[in-house]
TIDRENSE-614732 format. One line per field, with one value per residue (C-alpha): residue in three letters; x negated, y negated, z negated. Coordinates in steps of 0.001 Angstrom, whole numbers, m for minus. Layout:
BEGIN
numi: [ALA_...]
x: [X_...]
y: [Y_...]
z: [Z_...]
END
This chain:
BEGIN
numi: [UNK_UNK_UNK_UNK_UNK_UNK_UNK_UNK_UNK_UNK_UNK_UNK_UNK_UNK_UNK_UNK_UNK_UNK_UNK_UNK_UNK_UNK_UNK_UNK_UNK_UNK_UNK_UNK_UNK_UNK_UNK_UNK_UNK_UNK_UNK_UNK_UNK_UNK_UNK_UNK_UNK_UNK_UNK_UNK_UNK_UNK_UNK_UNK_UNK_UNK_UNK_UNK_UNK_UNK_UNK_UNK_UNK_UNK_UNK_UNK_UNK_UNK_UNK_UNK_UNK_UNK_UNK_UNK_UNK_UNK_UNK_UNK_UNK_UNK_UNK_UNK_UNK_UNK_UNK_UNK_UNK_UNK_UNK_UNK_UNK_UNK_UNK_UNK_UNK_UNK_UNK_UNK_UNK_UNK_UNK_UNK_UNK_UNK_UNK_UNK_UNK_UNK_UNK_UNK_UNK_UNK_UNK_UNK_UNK_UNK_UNK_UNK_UNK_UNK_UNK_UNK_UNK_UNK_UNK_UNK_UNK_UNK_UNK_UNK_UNK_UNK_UNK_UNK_UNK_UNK_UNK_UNK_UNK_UNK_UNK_UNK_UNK_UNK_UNK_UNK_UNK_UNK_UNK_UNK_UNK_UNK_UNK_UNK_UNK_UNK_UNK_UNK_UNK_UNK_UNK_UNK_UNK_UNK_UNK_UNK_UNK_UNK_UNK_UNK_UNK_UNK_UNK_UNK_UNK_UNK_UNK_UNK_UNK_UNK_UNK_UNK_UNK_UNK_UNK_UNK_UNK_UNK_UNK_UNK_UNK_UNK_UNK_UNK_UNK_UNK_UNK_UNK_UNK_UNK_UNK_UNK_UNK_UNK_UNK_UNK_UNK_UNK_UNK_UNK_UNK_UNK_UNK_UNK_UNK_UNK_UNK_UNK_UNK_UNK_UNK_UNK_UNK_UNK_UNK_UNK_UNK_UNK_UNK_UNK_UNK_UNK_UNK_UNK_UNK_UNK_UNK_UNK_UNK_UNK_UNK_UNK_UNK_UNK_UNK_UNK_UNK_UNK_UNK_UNK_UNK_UNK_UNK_UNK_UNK_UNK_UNK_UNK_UNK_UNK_UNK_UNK_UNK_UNK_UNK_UNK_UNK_UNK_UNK_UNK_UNK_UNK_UNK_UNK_UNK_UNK_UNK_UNK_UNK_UNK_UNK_UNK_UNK_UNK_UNK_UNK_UNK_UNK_UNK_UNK_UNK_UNK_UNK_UNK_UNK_UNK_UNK_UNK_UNK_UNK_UNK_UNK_UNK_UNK_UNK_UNK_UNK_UNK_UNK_UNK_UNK_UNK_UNK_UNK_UNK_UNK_UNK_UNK_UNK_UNK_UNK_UNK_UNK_UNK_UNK_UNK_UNK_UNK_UNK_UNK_UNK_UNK_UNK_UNK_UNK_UNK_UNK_UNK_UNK_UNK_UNK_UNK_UNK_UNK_UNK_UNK_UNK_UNK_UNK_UNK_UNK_UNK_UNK_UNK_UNK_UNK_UNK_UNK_UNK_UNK_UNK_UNK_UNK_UNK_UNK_UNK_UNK_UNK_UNK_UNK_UNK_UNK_UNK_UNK_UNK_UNK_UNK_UNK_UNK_UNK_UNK_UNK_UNK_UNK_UNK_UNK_UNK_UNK_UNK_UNK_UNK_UNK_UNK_UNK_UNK_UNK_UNK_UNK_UNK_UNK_UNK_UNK_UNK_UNK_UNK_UNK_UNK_UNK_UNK_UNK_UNK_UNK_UNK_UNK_UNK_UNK_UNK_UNK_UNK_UNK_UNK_UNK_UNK_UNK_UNK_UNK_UNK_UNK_UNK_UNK_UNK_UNK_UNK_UNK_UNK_UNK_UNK_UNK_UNK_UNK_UNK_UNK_UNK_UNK_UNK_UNK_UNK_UNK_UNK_UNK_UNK_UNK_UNK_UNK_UNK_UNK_UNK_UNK_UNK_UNK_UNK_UNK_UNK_UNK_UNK_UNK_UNK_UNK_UNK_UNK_UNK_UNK_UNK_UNK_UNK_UNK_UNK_UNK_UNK_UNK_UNK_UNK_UNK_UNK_UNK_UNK_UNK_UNK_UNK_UNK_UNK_UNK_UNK_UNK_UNK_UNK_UNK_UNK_UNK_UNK_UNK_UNK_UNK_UNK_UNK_UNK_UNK_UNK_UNK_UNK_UNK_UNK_UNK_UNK_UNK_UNK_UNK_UNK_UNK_UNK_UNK_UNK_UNK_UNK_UNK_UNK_UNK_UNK_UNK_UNK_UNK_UNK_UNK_UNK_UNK_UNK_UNK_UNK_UNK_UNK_UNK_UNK_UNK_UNK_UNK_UNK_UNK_UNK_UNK_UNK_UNK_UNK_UNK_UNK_UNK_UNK_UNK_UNK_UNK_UNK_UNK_UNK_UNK_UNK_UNK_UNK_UNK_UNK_UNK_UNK_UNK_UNK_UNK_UNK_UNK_UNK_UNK_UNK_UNK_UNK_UNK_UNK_UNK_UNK_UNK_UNK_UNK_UNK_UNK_UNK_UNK_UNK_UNK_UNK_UNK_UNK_UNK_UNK_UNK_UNK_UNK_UNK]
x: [22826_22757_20994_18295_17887_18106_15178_12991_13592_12302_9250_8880_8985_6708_4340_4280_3890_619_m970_m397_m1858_m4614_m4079_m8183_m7394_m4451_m5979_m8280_m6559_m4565_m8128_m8891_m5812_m6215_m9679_m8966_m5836_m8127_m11119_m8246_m7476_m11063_m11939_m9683_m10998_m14248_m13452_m12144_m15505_m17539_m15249_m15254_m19446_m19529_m17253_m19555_m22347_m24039_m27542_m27638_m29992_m27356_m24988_m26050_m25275_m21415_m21736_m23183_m20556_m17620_m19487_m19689_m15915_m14844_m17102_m15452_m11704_m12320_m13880_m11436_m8445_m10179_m11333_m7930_m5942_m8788_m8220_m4332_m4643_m6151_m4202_m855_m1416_m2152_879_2918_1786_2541_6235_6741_5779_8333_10606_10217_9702_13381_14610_13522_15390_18818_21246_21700_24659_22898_21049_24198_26038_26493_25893_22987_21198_21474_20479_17472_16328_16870_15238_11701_11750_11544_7968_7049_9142_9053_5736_4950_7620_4485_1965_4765_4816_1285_1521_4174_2515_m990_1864_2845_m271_m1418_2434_2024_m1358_m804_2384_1368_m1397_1338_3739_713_645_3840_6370_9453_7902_6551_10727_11869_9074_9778_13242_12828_10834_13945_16635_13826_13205_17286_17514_14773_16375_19336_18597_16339_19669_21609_19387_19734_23100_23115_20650_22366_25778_24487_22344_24083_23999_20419_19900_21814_19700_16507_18463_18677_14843_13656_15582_13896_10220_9930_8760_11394_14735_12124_13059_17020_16366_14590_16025_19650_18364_19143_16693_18813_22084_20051_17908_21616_22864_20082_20016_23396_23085_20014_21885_24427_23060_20228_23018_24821_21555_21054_23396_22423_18868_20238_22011_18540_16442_18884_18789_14939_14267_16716_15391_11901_12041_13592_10940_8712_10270_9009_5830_5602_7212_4535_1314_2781_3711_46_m1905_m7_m1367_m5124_m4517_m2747_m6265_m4630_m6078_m9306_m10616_m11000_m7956_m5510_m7787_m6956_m3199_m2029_m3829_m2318_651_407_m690_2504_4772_3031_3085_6598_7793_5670_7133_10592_10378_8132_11101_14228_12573_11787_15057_16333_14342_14131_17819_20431_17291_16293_20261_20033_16594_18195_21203_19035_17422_20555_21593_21219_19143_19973_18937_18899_19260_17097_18087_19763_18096_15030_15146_13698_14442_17198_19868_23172_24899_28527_30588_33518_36723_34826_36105_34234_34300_31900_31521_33676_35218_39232_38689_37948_35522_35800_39054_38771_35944_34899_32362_29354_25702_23962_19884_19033_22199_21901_24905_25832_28281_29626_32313_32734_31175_33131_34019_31896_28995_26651_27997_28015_23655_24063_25777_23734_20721_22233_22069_25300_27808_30829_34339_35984_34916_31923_28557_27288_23577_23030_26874_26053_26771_23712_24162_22465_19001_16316_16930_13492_13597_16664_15354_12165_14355_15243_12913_14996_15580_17744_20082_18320_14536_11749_9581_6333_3789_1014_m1218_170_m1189_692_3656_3880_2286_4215_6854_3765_760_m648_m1331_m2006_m5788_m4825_m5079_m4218_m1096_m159_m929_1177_4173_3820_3113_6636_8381_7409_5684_2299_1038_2633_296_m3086_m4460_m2692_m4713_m7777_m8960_m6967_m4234_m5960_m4510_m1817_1697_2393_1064_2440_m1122_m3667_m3755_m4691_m1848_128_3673_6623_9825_12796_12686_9447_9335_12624_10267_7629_10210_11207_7517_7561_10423_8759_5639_6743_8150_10698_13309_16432_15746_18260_18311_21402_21691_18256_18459_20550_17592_16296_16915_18879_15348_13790_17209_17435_13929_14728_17699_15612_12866_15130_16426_13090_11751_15284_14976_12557_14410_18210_19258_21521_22461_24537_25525_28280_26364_27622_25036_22793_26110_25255_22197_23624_24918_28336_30020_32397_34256_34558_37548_38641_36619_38329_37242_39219_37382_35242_33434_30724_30405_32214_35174_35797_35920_38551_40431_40764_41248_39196_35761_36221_37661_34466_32270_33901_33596_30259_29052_30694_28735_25565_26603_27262_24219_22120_24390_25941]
y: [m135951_m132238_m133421_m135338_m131671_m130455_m132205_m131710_m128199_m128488_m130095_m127525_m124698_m126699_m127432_m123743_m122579_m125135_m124196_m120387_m120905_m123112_m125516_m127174_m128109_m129818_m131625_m133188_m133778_m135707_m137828_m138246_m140057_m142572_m142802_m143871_m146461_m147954_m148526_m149878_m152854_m153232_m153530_m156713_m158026_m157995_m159313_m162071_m162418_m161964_m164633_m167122_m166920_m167589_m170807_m171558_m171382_m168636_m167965_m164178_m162922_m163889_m162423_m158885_m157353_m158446_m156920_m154064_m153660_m153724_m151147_m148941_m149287_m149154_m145611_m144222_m145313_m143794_m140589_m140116_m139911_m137878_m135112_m135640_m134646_m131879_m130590_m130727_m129163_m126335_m125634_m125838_m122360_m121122_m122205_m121090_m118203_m118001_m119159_m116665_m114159_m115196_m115166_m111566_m110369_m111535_m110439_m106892_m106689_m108006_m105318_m104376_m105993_m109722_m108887_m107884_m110656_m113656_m115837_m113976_m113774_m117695_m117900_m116223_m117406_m121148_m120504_m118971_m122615_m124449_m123122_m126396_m128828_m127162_m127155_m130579_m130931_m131238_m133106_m135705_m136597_m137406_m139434_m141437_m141790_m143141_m145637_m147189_m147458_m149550_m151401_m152562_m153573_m155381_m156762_m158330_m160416_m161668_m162522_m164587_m166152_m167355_m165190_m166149_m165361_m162361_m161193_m162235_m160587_m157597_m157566_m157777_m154512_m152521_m152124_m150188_m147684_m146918_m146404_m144198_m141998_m141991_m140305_m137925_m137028_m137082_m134825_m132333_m132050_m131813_m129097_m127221_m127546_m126427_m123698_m120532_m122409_m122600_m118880_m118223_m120074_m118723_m115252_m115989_m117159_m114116_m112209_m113601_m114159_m110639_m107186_m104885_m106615_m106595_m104132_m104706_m108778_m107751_m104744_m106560_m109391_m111414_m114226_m117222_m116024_m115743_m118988_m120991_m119338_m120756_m124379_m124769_m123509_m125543_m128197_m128742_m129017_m131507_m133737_m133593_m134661_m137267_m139414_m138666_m139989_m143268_m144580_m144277_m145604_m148454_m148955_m148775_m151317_m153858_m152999_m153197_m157010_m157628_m156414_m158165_m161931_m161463_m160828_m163252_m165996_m164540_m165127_m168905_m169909_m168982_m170306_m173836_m173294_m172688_m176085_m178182_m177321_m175440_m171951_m170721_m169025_m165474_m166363_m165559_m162368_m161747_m162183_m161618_m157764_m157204_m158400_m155347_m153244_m154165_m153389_m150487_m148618_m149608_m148272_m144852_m144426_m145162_m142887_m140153_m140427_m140259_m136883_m135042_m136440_m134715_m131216_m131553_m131341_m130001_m128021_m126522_m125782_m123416_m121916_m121547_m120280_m117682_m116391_m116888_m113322_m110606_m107711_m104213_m102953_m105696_m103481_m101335_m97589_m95637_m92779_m90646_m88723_m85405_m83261_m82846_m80020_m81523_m84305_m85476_m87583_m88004_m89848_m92231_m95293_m98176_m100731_m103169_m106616_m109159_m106966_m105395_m101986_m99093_m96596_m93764_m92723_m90961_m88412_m85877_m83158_m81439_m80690_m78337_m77507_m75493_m76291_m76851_m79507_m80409_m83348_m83869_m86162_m88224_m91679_m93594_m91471_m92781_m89765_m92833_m94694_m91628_m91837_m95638_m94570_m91878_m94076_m96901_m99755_m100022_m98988_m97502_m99941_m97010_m93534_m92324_m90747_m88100_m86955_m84479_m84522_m88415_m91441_m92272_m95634_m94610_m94217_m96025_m96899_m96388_m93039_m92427_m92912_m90801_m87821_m88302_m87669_m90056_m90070_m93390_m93543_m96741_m95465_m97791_m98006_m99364_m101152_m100215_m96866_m93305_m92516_m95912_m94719_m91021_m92029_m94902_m92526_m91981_m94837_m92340_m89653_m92008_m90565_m86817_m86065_m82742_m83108_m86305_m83782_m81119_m83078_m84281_m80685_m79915_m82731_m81033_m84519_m83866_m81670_m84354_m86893_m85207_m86220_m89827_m91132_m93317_m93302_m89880_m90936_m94196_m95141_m98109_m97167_m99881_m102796_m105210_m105559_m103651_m103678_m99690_m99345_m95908_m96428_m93584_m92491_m93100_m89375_m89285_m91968_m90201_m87412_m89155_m91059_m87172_m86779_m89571_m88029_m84935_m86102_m87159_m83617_m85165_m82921_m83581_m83722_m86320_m86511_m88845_m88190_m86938_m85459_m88408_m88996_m85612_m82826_m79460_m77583_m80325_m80060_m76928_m76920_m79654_m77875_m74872_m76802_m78590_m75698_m73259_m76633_m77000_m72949_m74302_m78214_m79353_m80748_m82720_m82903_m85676_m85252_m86061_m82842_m79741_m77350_m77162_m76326_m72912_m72780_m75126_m73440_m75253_m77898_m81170_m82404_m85889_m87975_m91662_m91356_m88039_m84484_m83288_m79752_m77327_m73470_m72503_m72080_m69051_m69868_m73423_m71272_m68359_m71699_m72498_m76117_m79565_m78504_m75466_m77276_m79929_m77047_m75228_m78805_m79635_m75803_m76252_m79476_m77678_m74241_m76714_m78596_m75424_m74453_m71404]
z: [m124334_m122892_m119439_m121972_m124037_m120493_m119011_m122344_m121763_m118625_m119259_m121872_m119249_m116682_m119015_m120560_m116752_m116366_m119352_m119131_m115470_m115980_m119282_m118940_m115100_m116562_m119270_m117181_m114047_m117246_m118511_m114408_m113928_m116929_m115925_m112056_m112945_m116206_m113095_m111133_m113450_m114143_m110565_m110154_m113350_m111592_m108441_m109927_m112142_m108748_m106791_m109683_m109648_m106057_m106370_m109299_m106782_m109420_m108151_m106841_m109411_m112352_m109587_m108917_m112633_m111743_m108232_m109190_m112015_m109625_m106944_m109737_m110809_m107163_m106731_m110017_m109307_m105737_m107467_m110189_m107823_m105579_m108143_m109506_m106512_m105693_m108993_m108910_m105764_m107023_m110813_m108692_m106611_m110085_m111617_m108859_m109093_m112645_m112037_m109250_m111677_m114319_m111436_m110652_m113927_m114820_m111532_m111639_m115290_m113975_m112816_m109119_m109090_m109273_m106117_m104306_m104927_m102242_m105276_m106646_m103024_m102874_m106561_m106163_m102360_m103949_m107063_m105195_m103436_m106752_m107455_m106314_m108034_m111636_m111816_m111119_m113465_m116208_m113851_m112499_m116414_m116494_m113494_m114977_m118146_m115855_m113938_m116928_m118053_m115292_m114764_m118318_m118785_m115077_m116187_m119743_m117391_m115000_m118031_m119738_m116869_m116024_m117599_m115840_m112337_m113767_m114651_m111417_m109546_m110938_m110707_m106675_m107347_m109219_m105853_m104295_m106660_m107363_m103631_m103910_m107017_m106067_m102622_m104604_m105730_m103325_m101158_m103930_m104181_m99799_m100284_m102755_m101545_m97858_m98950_m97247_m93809_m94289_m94962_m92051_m89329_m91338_m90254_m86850_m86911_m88301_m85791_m83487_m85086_m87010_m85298_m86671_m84591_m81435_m79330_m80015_m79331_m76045_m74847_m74925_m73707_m77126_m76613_m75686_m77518_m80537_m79883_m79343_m82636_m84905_m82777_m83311_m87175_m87722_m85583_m87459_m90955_m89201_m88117_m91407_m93672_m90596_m91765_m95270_m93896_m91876_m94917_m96972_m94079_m94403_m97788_m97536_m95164_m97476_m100691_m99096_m97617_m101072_m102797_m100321_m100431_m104315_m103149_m100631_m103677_m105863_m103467_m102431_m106158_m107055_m103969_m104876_m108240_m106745_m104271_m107155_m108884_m112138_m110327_m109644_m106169_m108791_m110074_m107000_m106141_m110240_m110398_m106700_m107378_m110857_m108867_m106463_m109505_m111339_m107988_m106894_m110097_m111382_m107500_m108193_m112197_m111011_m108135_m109770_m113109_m110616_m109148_m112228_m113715_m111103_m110564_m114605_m114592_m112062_m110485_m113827_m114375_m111980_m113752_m116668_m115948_m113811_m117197_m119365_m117070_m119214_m118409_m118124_m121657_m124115_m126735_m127639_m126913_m129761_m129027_m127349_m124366_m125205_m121932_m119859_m120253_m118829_m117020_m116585_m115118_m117467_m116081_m114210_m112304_m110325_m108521_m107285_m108233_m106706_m104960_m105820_m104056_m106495_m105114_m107736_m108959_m112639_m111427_m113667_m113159_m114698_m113948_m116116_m116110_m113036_m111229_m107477_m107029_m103489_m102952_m99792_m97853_m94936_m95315_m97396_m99704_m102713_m102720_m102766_m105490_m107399_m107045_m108021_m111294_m112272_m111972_m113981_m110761_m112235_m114841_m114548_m114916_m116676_m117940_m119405_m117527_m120558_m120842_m122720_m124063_m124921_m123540_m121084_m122159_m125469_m123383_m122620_m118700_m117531_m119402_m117645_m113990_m114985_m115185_m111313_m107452_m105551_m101826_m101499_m97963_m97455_m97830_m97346_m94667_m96548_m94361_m97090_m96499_m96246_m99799_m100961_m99522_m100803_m103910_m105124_m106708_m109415_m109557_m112172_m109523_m106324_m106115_m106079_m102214_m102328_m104369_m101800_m98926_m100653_m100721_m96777_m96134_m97778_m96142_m92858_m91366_m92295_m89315_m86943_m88587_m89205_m85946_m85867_m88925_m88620_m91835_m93680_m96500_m96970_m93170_m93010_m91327_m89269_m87932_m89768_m91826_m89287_m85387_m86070_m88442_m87340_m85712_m86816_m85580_m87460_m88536_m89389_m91755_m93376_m94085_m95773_m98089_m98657_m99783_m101749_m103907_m103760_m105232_m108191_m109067_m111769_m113768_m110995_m107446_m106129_m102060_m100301_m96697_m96113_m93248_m91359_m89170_m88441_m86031_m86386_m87190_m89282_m91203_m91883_m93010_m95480_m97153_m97601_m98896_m101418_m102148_m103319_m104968_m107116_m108272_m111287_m111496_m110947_m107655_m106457_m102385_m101051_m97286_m95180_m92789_m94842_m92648_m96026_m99211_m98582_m100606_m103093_m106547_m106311_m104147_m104478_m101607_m101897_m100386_m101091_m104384_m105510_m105972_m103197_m103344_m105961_m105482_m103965_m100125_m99259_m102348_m100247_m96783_m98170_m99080_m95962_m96305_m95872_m96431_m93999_m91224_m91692_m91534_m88842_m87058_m88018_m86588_m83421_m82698_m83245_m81388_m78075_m78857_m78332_m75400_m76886]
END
């Protein structure tokens, strides 16, 4: 009983999808399909008429009406399927569309912690590849409803026929279309159950298909090693479904000369009718085609009814389960976000999912309005999962984070995040336009060119660019999209992701690591810059390079998730202890650098 609620609700969803894409195309891609398999049946009806004539020896004039009859019916059964598959055609990029949507609605609402996950990752990738198969969840049912159609109608003929050879033809029909479900099936489950080899040798194929691992694939001469990597990834899971395949080929070819010898009894039993004189000439044209009718269309329902049974169940599982994950803020928040005036981290403790390591050990601190916080640490030592809390990709396993002296959980998220100009470690190198990537941090400003050019100006990138663009802001970076498309260094691209975060000129300035790709000067320019913009905001400074604490209001030394550390720059020097011999470190690289 569950998988029949199951596969309801997945018709449900499918059909919700169809309609919400295109619901007319459906409806008559629906009336098109009763409307080719009703001229089917009446195209056999006439043959035999036509057949029946001409063994009468009917003159042609009486003859033409019936001839031009079954032209007709061929021309519309011929144009009904045609216009049916056109129009199917076109409603299903439309409802895949739709269902991708859905998809990424839900996706964006789940916590970061889905997305890191091995089983989330495999989730997701298999669920984008059922865009197909859900929604033909819908149409397959309209198929099957046409197949019947036609199976029954062709059937009740046969059986007033001769009902007995009618049964035992069709039970020569019914091993074929188990073997068919049940590899349906089968191939499912191989799918499913084989689904992280298949990500991996679609790794190793974009390694060595996409531009970004280029130079890396050629430059170490990765070609071949990465070529034998996939074959023998994509090798392996060919030969396992190989066998898979053999034993249904087999099966196939049985069921299929089965299904065949009742043809083959079918067509002799009524051509001895025809020469024992109890048949007509239409006659064997009349029943030998309903005969084919009857087979073809109870192969195509059982078929078409083993795959949706299948997609409409285990498949739609998996869909189900996918939405059953609760978003970030179900409830609704318990109260408004005036304006910011403090934050703190009280006691906290995490630790990512799946994993048994914690990261932050009860970590407590406070970061008032105006405050110019600098966090610092080797890597490792959690500064980065501090920026994941505070922007609620996850919560903490223990502890409290405070806003405003309350629980931040008691905020809207999205509130929550406005409050925060975000450099992430990671930062994204956008193929789009310059203006797209600067001005994605706030679509409501994206047409203000002198505030984007403000922001590049204070990012220190945009005088290396002015004479590189084409076509101004509205040039693409990259060439992923345009053969005129602007390539970037490493460090360059840093700095625009720092004008990104400047450009939205939020309450907290947040940067982590931001100058990890940048020289000395371009460094030292950034920590200046972060530090005039943060006179009027709050900032917040994550670094493992400690060049930049002096301008910073106060400083935590981070180690193994611990505050290790606490004053200002010249309190953590008199104290002679971790954060002074990392900056007396850290100095000395840069004094040989410049050869002093």
């Amino acid at each position: 009983m569950p998988k029949i609620k199951l596969y309801f609700r997945a018709l449900r969803f499918s059909f919700s999808v169809q309609w919400k894409a295109n619901g007319l195309a459906l409806v008559l891609y629906g009336s098109l399909l009763l409307i080719a398999t009703t001229a089917t049946l009446v195209t056999t009806r006439l043959f035999q008429m036509v057949l029946d004539a001409i063994a009468a020896k009917t003159q042609l004039p009486a003859l033409l009406p019936l001839a031009v009859l079954l032209a007709l019916s061929l021309v519309l059964q011929r144009a009904a399927r045609e216009f049916s598959s056109r129009l199917n055609d076109r409603a299903r990029q439309k409802a895949i569309e739709e269902y991708e949507r859905i998809l990424i609605r839900h996706t964006s609402s789940l916590p970061a912690a889905f997305i890191d996950s091995k089983a989330g990752r495999i989730l997701s990738e298999e669920l984008r590849h059922y865009n197909y198969n859900i929604t033909e969840l819908s149409v397959s049912l309209l198929f099957q409803f046409s197949e019947f159609y036609a199976f029954f109608a062709a059937f009740v003929i046969l059986a007033r026929y001769h009902l007995p050879f009618a049964l035992l033809f069709l039970a020569l029909t019914v091993p074929s279309s188990l073997v068919s479900a049940i590899y349906a099936d089968k191939t499912d489950r191989f799918r499913w159950e084989n689904s992280p080899d298949r990500q991996k040798a679609s790794y190793y194929r974009w390694i060595l298909t996409d531009p970004t691992p280029a130079m890396d694939v050629r430059m170490y001469n990765l070609t071949d090693a990465m070529t034998d990597r996939y074959t023998s990834q994509q090798g392996a899971y060919l030969t396992r479904i190989k066998k898979l395949r053999a034993k249904h080929t087999l099966f196939t070819v049985l069921t299929s000369c089965i299904s065949g010898a009742g043809t083959l009894v079918f067509l002799l039993f009524t051509i001895s009718e025809a020469v024992a004189g109890r048949l007509g000439v239409g006659s064997i044209a009349l029943y030998t085609g309903y005969a084919a009718t009857a087979m073809d269309s109870f192969q195509n329902l059982s078929f078409s009814f083993g795959w949706s049974w299948v997609y409409g169940t285990r498949k739609a599982a998996r869909l189900f389960e996918f939405f059953s994950l609760e978003p970030e803020a179900p409830e609704p928040p318990a109260r408004k976000l005036e304006a910011f005036s403090s934050l703190a981290f009280d006691h906290v403790r995490f630790t990512y999912p799946h994993t048994e390591k914690e990261i932050l050990h009860d970590l407590s601190f406070t970061l008032n309005k105006g405050e110019r916080l600098f966090l610092a640490g080797i890597n490792g030592s959690g500064k980065t999962t501090v920026v994941k809390l505070l922007l609620r990709l996850y919560e903490p396993t223990g502890g409290r984070i405070l806003l405003n002296g309350h629980p931040i959980t008691e905020y809207d998220v999205a509130e929550v995040r406005k409050l925060f100009s975000v450099l992430f470690q990671s930062f994204v190198r956008y193929p789009l336009t310059l203006r797209d990537n600067v001005g994605l941090s706030d679509l409501a400003r994206m047409d203000r060119d002198e505030e984007i050019e403000d922001a590049l100006n204070e990012s220190g990138v945009y005088d290396d660019l002015r004479e590189k663009l084409p076509d101004g802001l509205d040039s693409m970076m990259t060439r992923r999209f345009s053969d005129t498309g602007v390539e970037l260094s490493k460090g360059q691209w840093q700095k625009i992701a720092i004008a990104r975060a400047y450009f939205k000129r939020a309450e907290i300035i947040l940067f982590d690591e931001p100058s990890s790709a940048l020289d000395a000067e371009s460094e030292d320019r950034i920590f200046r810059s972060f530090s005039e913009m943060a006179e009027e905001k709050t900032g917040i400074m994550i670094s493992h390079r400690i060049s930049g604490a002096r301008l910073a209001s106060r400083i935590l030394l981070l180690e193994d998730g611990r505050i290790a550390e606490e004053g200002t720059h010249e309190e953590l020097l008199e104290k002679n202890g971790l954060y002074a011999r990392f900056f007396a470190l850290q100095r000395d690289k840069y004094l040989t650098k410049e050869g002093v």
